[in-house]
C-alpha positions in Angstrom: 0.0 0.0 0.0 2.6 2.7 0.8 4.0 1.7 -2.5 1.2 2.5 -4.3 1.3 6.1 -2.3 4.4 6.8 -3.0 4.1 6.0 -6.9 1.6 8.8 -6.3 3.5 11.3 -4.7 4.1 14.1 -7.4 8.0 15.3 -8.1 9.0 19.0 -7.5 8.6 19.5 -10.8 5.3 18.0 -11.0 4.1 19.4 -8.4 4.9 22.9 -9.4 2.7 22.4 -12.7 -0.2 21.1 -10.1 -0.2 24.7 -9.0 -0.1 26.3 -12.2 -2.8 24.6 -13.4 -4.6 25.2 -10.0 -3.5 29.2 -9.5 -4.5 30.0 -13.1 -7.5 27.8 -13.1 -8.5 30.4 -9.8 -7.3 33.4 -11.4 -8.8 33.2 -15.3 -11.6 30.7 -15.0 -9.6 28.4 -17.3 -6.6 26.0 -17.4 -3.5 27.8 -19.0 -2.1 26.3 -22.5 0.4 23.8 -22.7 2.8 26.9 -23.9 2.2 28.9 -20.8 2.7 25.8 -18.6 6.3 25.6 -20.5 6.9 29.3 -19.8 5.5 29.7 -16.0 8.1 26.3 -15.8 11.1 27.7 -16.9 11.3 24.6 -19.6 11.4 25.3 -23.3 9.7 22.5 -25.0 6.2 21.5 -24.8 6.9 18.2 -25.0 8.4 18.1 -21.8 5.3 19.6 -20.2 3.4 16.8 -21.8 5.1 14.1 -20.7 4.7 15.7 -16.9 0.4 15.9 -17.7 0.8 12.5 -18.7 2.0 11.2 -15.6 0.0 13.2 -13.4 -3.0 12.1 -15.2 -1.6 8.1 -14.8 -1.3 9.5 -11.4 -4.8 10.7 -10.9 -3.4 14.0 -9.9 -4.7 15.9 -13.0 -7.3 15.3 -15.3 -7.9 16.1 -18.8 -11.3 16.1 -21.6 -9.9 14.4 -24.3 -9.6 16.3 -27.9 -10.6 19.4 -25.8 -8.0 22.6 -25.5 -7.2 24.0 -22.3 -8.8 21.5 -20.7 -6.9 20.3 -17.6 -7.4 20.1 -14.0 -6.3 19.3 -11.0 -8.2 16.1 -9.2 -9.5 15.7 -5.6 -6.6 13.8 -5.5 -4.5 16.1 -6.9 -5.6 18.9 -4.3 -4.4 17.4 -1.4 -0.7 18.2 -2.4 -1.9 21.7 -2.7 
């Protein structure tokens, strides 16, 4: 069980894009794009942001409508590492 929890637990980095997605979600009503993710970051390719939505949704940390821009959020589960 504490395995699972800990397969869970979201990196600095991954946590960091948790509260992006949460402040901006707050502030404008909306998530921010993949390119502002990249930006607010520091990182300079959108892939890399990808590939950290992609494990936070594997996660269950974040959560995404598929085929749908701007379109993330942050999960109850995701919350309680705000």
């Amino acid at each position: 069980m504490s395995e699972q929890v800990e397969t869970q637990t979201p990196s600095e980095r991954q946590l960091a894009l948790l509260r992006m997605v949460n402040t901006h979600v707050v502030a404008n009503g909306y998530p921010p794009s993949r390119r502002e993710i990249a930006m607010g970051l520091g990182v300079a390719s959108i892939h890399t942001v990808q590939g950290l939505v992609d494990i936070l949704i594997v996660k269950g940390l974040l959560s995404k409508k598929a085929r749908i821009s701007r379109s993330l959020f942050v999960t109850e589960a995701g919350r309680s590492f705000l």
